[in-house]
VOGU-3710 file (C-alpha; in Angstrom, 3 decimals, decimal comma):
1> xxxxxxxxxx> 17,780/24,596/-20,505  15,281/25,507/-23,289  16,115/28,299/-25,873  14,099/29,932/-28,507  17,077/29,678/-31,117  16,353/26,255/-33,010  19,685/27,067/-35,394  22,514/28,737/-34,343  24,051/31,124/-36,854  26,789/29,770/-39,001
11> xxxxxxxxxx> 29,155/33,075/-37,792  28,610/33,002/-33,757  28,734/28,895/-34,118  32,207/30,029/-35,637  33,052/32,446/-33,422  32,883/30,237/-30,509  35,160/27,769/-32,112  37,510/30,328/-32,591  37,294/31,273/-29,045  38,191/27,613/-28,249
21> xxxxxxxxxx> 41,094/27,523/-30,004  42,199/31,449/-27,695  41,004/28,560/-25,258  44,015/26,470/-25,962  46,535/29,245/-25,668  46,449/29,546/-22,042  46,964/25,269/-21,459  49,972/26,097/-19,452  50,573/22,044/-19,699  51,739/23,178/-23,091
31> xxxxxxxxxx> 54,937/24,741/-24,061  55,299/27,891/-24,757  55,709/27,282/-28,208  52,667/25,370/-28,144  50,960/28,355/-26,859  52,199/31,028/-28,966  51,238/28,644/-31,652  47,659/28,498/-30,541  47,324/32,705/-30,013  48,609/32,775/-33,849
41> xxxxxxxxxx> 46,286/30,246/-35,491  43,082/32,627/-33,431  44,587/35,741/-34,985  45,049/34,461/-38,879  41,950/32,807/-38,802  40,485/35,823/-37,371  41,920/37,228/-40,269  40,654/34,732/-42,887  37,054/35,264/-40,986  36,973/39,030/-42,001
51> xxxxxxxxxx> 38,293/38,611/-45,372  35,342/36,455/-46,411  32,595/35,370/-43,957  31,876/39,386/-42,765  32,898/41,083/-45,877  29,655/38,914/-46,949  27,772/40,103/-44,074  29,485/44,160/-45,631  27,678/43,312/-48,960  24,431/41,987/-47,523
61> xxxxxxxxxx> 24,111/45,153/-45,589  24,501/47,394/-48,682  22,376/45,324/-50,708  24,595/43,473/-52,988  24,324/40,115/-51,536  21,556/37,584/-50,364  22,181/35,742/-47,057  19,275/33,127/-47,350  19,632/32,255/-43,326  20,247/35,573/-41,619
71> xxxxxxxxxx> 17,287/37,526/-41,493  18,968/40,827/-39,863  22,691/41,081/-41,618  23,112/44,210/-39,785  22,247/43,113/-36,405  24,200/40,026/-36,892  27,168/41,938/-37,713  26,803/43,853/-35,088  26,890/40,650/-32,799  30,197/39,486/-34,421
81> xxxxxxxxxx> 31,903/42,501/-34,059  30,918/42,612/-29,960  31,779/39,003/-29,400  34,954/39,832/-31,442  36,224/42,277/-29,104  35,370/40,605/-26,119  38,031/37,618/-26,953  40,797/40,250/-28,407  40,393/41,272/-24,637  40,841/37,663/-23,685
91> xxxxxxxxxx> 43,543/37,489/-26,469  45,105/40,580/-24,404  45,060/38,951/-21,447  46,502/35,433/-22,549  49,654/37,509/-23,891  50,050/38,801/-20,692  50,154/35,115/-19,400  52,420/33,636/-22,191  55,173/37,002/-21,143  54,793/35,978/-17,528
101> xxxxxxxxxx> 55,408/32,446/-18,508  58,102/33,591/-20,895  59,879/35,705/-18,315  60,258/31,990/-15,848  62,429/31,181/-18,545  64,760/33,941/-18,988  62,713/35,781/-21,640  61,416/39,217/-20,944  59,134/40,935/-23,282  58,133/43,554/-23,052
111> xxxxxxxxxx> 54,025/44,209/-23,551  52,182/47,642/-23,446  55,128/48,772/-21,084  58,504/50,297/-22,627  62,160/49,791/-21,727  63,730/51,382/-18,818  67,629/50,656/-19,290  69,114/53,369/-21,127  71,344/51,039/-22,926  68,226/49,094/-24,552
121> xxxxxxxxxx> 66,678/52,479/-25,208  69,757/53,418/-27,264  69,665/50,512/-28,959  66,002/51,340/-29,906  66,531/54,696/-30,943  69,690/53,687/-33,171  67,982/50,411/-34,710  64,708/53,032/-35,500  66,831/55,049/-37,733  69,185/52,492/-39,371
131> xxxxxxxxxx> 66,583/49,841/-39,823  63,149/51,046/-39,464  62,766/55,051/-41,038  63,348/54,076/-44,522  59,765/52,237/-44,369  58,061/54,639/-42,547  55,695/57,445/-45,061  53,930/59,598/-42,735  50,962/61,021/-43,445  48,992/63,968/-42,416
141> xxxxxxxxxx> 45,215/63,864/-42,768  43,298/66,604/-44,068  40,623/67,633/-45,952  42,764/66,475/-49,426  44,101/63,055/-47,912  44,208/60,407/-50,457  45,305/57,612/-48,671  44,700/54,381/-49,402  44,620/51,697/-46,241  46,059/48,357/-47,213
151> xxxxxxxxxx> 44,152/45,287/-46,337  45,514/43,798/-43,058  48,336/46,363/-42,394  48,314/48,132/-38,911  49,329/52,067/-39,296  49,847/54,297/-36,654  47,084/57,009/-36,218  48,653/60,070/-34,511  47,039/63,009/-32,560  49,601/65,585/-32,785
161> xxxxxxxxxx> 49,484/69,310/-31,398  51,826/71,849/-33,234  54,224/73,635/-30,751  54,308/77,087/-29,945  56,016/79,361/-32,455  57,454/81,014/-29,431  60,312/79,456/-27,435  59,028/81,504/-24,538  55,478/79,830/-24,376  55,461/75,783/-23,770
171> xxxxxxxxxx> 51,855/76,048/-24,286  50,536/74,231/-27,590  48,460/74,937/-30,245  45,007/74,483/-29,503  43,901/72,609/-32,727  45,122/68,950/-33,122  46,593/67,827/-36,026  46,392/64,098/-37,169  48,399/61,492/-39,059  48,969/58,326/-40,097
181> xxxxxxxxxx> 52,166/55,480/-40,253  51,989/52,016/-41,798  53,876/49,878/-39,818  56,191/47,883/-41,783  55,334/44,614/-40,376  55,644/42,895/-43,593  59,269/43,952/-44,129  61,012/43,889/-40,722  61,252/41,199/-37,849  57,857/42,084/-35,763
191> xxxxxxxxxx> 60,314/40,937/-32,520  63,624/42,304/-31,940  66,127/41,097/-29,418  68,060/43,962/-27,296  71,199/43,520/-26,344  71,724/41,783/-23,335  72,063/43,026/-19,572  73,346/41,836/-16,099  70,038/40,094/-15,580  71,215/37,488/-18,243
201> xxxxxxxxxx> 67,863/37,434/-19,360  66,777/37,633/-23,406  65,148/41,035/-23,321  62,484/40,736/-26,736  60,290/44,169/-28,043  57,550/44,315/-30,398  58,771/46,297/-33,514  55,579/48,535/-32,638  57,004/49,929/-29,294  60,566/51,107/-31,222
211> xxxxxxxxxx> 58,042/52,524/-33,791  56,655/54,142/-30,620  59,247/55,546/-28,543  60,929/57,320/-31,404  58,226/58,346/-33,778  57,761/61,744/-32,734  61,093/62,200/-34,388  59,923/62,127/-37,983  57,144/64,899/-36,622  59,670/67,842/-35,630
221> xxxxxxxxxx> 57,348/71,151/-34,887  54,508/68,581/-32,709  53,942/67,522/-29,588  52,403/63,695/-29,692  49,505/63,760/-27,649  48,594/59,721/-28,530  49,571/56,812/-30,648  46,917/54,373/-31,376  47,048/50,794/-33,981  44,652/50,743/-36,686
231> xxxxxxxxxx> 43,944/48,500/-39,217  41,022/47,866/-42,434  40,296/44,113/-43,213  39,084/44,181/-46,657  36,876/41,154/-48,683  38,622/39,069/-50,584  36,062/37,308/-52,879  37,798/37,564/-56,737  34,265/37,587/-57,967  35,350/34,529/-60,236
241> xxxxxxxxxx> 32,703/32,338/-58,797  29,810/32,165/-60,436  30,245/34,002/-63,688  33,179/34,073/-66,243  34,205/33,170/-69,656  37,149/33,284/-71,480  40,826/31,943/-70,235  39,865/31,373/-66,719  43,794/31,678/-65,464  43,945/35,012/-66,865
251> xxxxxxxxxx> 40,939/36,166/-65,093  42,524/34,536/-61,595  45,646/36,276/-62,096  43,868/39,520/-62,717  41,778/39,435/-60,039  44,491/38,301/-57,561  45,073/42,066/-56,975  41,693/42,667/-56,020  42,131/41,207/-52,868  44,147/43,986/-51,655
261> xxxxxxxxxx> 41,923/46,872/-52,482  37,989/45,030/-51,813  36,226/46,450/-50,092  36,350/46,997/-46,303  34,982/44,822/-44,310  35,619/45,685/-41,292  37,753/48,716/-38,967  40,129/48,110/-36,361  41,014/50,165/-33,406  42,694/50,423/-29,902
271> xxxxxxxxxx> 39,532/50,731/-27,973  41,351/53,689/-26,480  41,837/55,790/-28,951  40,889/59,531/-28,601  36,917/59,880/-29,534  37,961/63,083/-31,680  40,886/60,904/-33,842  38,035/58,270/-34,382  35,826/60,777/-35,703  38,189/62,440/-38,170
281> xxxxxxxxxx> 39,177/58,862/-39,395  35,673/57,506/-39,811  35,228/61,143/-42,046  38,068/60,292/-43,839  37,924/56,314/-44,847  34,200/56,705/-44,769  33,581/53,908/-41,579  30,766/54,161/-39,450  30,313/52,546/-35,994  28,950/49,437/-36,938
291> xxxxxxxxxx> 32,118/48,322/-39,032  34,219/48,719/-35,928  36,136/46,124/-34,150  38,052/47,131/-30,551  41,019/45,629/-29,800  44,074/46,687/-27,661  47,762/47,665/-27,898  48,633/44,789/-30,616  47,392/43,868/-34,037  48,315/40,912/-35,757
301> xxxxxxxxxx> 49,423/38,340/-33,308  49,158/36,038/-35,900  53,054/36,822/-36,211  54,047/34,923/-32,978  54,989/32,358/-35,862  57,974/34,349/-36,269  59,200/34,492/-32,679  62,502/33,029/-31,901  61,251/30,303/-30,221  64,897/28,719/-29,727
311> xxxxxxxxxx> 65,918/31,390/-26,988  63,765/29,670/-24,752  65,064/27,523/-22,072  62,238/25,454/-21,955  61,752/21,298/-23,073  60,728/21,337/-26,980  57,028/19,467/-27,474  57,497/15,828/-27,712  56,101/15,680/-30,999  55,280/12,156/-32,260
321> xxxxxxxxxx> 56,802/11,093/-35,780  54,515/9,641/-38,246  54,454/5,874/-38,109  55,148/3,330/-40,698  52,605/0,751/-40,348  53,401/-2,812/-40,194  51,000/-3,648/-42,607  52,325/-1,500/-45,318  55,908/-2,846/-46,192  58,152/-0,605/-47,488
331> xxxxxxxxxx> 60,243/-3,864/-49,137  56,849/-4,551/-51,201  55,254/-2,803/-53,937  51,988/-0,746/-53,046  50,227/-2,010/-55,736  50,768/-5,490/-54,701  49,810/-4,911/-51,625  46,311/-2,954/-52,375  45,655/-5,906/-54,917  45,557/-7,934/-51,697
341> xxxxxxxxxx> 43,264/-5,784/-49,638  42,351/-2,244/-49,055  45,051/-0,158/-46,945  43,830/2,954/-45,143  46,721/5,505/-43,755  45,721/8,099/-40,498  47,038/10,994/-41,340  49,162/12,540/-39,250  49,872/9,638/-36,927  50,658/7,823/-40,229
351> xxxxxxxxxx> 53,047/8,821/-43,267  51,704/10,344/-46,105  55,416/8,970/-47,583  52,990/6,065/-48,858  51,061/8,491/-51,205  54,178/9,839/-52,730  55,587/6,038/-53,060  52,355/4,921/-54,589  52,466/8,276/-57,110  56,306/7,371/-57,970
361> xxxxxxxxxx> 55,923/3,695/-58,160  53,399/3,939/-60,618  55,626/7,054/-62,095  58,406/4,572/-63,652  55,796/1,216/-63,823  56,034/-0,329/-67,451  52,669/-1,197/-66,980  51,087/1,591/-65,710  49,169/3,761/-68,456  47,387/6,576/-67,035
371> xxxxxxxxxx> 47,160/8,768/-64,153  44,382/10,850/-62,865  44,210/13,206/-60,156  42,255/16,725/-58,901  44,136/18,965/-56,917  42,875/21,350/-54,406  45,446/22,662/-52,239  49,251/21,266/-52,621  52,336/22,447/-50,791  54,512/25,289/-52,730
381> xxxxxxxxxx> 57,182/22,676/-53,633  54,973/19,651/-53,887  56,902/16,227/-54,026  52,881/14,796/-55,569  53,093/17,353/-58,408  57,369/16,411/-59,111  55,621/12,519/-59,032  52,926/13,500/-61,770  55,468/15,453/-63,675  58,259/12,205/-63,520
391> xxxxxxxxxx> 55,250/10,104/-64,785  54,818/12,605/-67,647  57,994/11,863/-68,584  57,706/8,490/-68,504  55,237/9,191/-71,251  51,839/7,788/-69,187  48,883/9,689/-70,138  48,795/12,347/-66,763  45,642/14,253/-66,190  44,982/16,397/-63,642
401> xxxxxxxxxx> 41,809/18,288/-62,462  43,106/21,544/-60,989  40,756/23,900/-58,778  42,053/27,604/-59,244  39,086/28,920/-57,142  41,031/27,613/-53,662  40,691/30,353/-52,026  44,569/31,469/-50,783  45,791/29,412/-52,946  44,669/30,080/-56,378
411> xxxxxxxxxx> 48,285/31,781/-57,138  50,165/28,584/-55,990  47,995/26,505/-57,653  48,009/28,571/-61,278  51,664/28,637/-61,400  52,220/24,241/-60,603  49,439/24,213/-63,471  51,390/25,672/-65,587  54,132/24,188/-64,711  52,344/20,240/-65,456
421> xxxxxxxxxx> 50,786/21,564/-68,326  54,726/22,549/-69,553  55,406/18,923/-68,825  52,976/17,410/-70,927  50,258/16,804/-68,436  46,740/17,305/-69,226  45,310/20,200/-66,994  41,438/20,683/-66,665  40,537/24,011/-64,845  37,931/24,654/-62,356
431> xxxxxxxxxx> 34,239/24,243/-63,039  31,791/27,378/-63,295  29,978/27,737/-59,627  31,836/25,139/-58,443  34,871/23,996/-56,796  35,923/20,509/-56,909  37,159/19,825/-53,280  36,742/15,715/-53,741  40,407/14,598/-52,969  41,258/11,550/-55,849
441> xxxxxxxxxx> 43,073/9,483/-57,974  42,863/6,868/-60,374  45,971/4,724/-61,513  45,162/2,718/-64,314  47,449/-0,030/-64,922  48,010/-3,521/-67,616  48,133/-6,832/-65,736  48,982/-9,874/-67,388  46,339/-10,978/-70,000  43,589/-8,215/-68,018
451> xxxxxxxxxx> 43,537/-5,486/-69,972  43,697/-2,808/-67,532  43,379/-3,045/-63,481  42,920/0,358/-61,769  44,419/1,527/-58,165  42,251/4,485/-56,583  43,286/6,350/-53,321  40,798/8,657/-52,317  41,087/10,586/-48,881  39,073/13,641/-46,729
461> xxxxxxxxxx> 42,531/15,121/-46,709  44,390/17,381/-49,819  47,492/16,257/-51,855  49,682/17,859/-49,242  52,802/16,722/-47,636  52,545/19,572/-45,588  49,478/19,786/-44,142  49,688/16,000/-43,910  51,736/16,552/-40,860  49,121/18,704/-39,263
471> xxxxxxxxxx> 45,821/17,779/-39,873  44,017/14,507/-39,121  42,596/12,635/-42,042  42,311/9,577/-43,954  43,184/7,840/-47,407  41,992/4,581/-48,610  43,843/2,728/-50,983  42,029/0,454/-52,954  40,776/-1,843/-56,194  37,234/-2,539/-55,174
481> xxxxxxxxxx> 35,669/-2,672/-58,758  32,386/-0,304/-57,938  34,459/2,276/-56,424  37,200/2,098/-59,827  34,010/2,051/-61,702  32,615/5,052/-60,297  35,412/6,911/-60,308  36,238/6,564/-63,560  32,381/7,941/-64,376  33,501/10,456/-62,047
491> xxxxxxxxxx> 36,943/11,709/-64,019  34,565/11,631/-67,010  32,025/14,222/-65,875  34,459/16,690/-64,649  36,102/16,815/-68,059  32,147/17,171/-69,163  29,562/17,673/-67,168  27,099/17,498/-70,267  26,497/13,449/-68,875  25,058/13,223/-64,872
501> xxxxxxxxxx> 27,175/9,705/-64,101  25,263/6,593/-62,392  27,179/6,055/-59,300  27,179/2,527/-57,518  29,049/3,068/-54,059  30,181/6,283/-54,421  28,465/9,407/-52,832  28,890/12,729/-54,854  27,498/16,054/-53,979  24,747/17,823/-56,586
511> xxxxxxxxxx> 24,399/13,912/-57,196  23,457/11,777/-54,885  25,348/12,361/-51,583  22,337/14,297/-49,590  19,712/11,616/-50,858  21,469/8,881/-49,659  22,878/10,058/-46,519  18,914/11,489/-45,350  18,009/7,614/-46,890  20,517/6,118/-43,767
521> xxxxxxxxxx> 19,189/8,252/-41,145  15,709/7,517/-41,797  16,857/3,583/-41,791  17,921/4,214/-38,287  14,925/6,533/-37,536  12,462/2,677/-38,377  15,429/0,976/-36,879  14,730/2,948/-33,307  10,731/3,221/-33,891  10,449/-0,921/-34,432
531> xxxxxxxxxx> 13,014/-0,912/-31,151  15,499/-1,915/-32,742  17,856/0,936/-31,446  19,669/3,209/-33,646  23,106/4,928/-33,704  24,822/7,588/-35,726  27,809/9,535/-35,214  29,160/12,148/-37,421  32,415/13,690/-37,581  32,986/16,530/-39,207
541> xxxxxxxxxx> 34,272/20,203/-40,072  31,000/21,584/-39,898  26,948/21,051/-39,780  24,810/24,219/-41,402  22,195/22,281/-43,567  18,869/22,707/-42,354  17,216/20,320/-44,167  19,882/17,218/-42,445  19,755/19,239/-39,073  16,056/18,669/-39,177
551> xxxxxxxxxx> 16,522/14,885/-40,141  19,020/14,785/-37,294  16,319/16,303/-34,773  13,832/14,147/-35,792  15,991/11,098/-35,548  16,705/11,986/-32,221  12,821/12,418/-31,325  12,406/8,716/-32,354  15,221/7,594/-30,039  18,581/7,894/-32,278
561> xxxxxxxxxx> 21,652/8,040/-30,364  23,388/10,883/-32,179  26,682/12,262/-31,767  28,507/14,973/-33,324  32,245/15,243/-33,729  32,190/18,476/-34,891  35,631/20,401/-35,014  34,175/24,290/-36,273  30,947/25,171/-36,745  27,762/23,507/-35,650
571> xxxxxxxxxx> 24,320/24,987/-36,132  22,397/22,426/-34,625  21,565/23,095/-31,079  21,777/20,536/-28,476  19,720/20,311/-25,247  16,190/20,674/-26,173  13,535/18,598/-26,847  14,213/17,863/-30,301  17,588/17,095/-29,666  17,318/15,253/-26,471
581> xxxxxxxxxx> 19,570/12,594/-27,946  22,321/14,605/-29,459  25,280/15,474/-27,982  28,209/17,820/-29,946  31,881/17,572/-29,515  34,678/19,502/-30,456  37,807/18,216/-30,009  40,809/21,307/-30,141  44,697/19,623/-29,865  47,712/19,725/-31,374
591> xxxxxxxxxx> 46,717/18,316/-34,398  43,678/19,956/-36,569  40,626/17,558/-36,772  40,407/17,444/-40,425  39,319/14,128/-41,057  34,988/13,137/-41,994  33,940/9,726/-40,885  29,887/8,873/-40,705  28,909/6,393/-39,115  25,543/4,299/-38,893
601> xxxxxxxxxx> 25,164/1,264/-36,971  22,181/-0,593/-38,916  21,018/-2,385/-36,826  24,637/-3,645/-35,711  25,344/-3,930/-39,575  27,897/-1,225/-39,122  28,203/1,119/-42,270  30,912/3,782/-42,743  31,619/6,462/-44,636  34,715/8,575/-45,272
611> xxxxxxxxxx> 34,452/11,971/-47,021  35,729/14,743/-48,398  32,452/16,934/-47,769  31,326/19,251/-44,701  27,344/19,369/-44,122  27,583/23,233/-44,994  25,627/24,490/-47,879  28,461/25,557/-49,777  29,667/21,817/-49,800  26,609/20,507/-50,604
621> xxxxxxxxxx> 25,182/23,032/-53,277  28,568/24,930/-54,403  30,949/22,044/-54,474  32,026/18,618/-56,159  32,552/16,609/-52,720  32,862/12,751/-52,610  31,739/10,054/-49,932  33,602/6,654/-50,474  32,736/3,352/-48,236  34,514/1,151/-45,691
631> xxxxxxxxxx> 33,542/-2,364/-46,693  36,834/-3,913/-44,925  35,629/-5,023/-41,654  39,628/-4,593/-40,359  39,916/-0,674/-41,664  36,208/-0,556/-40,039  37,002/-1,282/-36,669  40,192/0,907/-36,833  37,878/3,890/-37,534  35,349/2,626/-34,786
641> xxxxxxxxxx> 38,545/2,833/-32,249  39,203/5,853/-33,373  35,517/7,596/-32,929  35,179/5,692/-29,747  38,670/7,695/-28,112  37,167/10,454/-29,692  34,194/10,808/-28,141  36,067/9,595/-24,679  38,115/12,446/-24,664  37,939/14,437/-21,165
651> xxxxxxxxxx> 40,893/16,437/-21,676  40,674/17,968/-25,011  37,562/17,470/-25,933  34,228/19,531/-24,992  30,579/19,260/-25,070  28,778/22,471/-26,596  25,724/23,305/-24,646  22,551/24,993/-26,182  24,218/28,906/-25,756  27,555/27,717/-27,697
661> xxxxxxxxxx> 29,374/27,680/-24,639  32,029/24,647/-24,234  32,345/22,665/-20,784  34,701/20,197/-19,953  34,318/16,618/-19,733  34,478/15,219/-16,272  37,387/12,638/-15,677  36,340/10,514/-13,524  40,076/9,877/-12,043  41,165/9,343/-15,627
671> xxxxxxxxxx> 42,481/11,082/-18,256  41,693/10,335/-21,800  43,432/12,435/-24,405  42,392/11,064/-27,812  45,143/12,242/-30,386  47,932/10,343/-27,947  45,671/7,405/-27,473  45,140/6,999/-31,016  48,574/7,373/-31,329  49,353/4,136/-29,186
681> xxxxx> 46,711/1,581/-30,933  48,488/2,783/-34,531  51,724/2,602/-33,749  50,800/-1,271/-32,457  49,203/-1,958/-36,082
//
């Protein structure tokens, strides 16, 4: 089916990843747990999408931003905030299925309806006043309201009627009077169990609906003629960017707070709320229609994270354990083995213990010297910065390159900075205009009569234990000289940038990343044109560059097999002419597809890259990303394998069609799920 859209916007591509992931939430294959996990990844990154990607589209409306690829802001706003809506219907409607599901199990809770049994109702009304009143600070709006609506906190909003000075008369006041009540999710359980009844079932309620039922006792003298959830999402750029000077931690940490008064981005409100209370609080926070986002009874569903998940009688997920590969010993030492051959570890069907062994080994090493690493995003308690800080001690010379400008993160990541830099590590801060998101490090090491040898492990994938169990990536461990070469050419120009370095192998962004990956596709472009065939495939977070969509389109026009792993958001569109040989994939699971692999097959010359980078402007232009290659024809065909179940996936996976709508993969009479497949082949290596 032809369309007149040759790019899709960045935001709706989003948008209907997002959706895929609400998509997930009703798998009833999964557990429950599962599920509930799926509804609250949708609602924080919901979240996360309103604190930056439409508080951009807030200041390109008003003029103080440039959005280079969206030629109506307003009207594309607009869009988001419909299509929004729509799925926080769906979202709606996939709670409803997730209670149902919950109450097969002896769970009942209880959503948009309220208690019947007088005994629960008590226990409402007495757990309202000894646990929830001291939080609540009602407001009443008026003309002199000076209220101040914190970012991602759902309050009340109240239509109240004052009653009748005269007992006689039951009639009320005529006037409504309005108010407000922050609800204080952030400081009580957002479920509470009741006590239990002669059904024997677990009886759960949403902290909102004991708000609910008893709030009309902290407004004695009105009648409550509605209660309706409302909620501001405000931007939360720290406008450290591009431009500042000075002690660049400082600046972070006082900017931090300006994340919880930016500016609005966007208003949320029960779609039913009384047109009259609307008005008044558009008057009053200064909102106009096109900043408004309906959704229903509940906000914040991002807090089914905190549901007691172990009152359910229901089978726990059989959750794989990372593997310890065969070929990586755990009796040997890692750098004997990498002087050997390159090692690559699939994160999170493999251990990420190897990283940690290979940071500690070289920790308390005689012979190692130096240590370099950039950090992005770590855990909070992060065993790789206790192995940097241990090698400090040893007294090897420790640097590490730390981005502040993670966005989320910059407060976790100031305060382990400061905590190397206390142990004698050398810190080097973020870069003006940039953030370093290349994921490396450089062990440099005496050996015999050489005078140094160097170890390098560089992955798509942070420094994180945590995440490491989560998301899918990979980390190469190896000695190859051109890659220690370039790396250490690559350490140097992050401490100064003053030098551009002369890379061999390696691929670095604002260098020579886009050059040479547009220099492969036109290989296979005269690969396919002499008939020699031509194949890439590209897997990825997202695809946004114009200039390599183009490439892409023409390579298909000449008869490239293309195909897109693409996990979030896509802007190429498949199905037309120009993309007759393109197909797009998204795979949603269990695990998050974090990992980049491209591949070209060269005329059966296979060549492979990993990466740290996206295709997305900001990566290219607005980041220090880094491409490393597979030369190891064993670690080559692993990744093959692995892109081969990938794009074989009928059960997870989907093809996006040329309207960003997602259709399943027919079976054929069998199922292939790829993240349990790949699974199997590891666990044999």
């Amino acid at each position: 089916m032809l369309t007149n859209v040759k790019y899709f916007n960045r935001d709706i591509s989003w948008l209907a990843f997002n959706r895929r992931v609400l998509e997930e939430a009703k798998d009833e294959t999964l557990t429950i747990a599962e599920s509930m996990r799926f509804l609250s990844i949708y609602s924080l990154n919901l979240v996360e999408f309103y604190n930056v990607r439409v508080a951009e589209y807030r200041n390109a409306v008003e003029g103080n931003q440039e959005m280079k690829e969206v030629a109506n802001p307003q009207a594309a706003l607009a869009k988001i905030n419909h299509i929004v809506s729509e799925q926080i219907c769906e979202l709606s409607n996939i709670l409803s299925l997730i209670c149902n599901r919950l109450e097969k199990h002896g769970v009942t809770l209880y959503n948009g309806v309220l208690p019947s049994n007088p005994e629960h109702l008590m226990f409402m009304h007495d757990y309202f006043f000894s646990e929830v009143i001291p939080y609540l600070q009602p407001v009443i709006i008026s003309r002199d309201t000076r209220v101040f609506l914190r970012d991602n906190r759902p309050y009340f909003a109240l239509k109240l009627y004052k009653k009748h000075k005269h007992k006689t008369s039951t009639k009320p006041s005529t006037k409504p009077t309005y108010a407000l009540v922050k609800l204080p999710f952030t400081d009580l359980k957002r479920f509470v169990e009741l006590p239990q009844i002669e059904d024997g079932h677990h009886h759960m309620v949403f902290l909102d609906d004991i708000i609910r039922i008893n709030i009309g006792d902290i407004f004695p003298g009105y009648e409550i003629d509605g209660i309706w959830c409302i909620k501001v999402e405000r931007d939360a750029d720290l406008g450290i960017d591009d431009d500042f000077s000075g002690d660049i931690v400082q600046k972070i940490k006082q900017n931090l707070g300006r994340r919880k008064i930016g500016a609005p981005s966007s208003f949320y409100i029960d779609r039913t709320i009384a047109p009259d209370l609307l008005k008044a609080l558009e008057k009053t926070f200064n909102f106009n229609d096109s900043e408004i986002v309906k959704a229903n009874r509940y906000f914040n569903l991002h807090q089914f994270d905190q549901f007691p998940i172990a009152i359910i009688d229901e089978k726990t997920a059989d959750t794989p354990q990372p593997i310890h590969p065969k070929y990586l010993p755990m009796s040997e030492s890692l750098f004997a083995q990498i002087k050997r051959s390159d090692r690559i570890l699939h994160y999170p069907y493999q251990s990420f213990d190897y990283v940690i062994r290979l940071l500690n080994e070289a920790a308390i090493d005689p012979k190692v010297e130096e240590i370099k690493v950039t950090q992005y995003r770590v855990a909070t308690n992060s065993a790789v910065v206790n192995s940097l800080i241990a090698a400090a001690h040893n007294n090897k010379k420790v640097t590490v390159f730390v981005e502040l400008k993670a966005r989320f993160d910059e407060e976790n990541n100031i305060k382990l900075a400061e905590r190397m830099k206390e142990s004698g590590i050398k810190v080097i801060y973020s870069i003006p205009g940039l953030k370093v998101h290349a994921k490396m490090a450089l062990i440099i090491r005496r050996e015999g009569s050489v005078r140094k040898s160097c170890y390098a492990y560089l992955s798509t994938g942070n420094f994180n234990e945590k995440t490491a169990r989560q998301y899918t990536d990979h980390g190469l461990f190896t000695r190859d000289d051109g890659i220690i070469n370039d790396l250490e050419r690559v350490f140097q120009f992050l401490e100064d940038q003053s030098k551009t370095p002369k890379l061999e192998k390696l691929l670095l962004t604002r260098i020579n990343l886009k050059p040479r990956l547009i220099e492969m596709i036109d290989r296979e472009i005269a690969n396919a044109e002499k008939g020699l065939g031509g194949c890439i495939i590209l897997k990825m977070n997202g695809l946004q560059n114009r200039e390599i969509i183009n490439k892409l389109y023409e390579a298909s026009m000449a008869g490239v097999k293309i195909h897109l792993i693409i996990r979030s958001v896509c802007c190429l569109v498949p199905d037309q002419p120009y993309s007759r040989n393109i197909t797009i994939t998204r795979i949603v699971d269990r695990f998050l597809e974090h990992g980049r692999i491209w591949f070209f097959s060269n005329c059966g010359k296979n060549e492979i890259y990993l990466t740290s980078s996206d295709l997305l402007n900001r990566n290219l232009y607005h980041r220090i990303e880094c491409a490393f290659p597979i030369e190891n024809e064993e670690i080559k065909k692993q990744l093959i394998d692995i892109l081969t179940l990938q794009m074989s996936d009928n059960v997870k996976a989907r093809r996006i069609d040329c309207f960003l709508n997602d259709h399943m993969i027919d079976r054929n009479g069998k199922e292939i799920r790829a993240q349990k497949e790949i699974y199997k082949i590891l666990a044999d290596l």
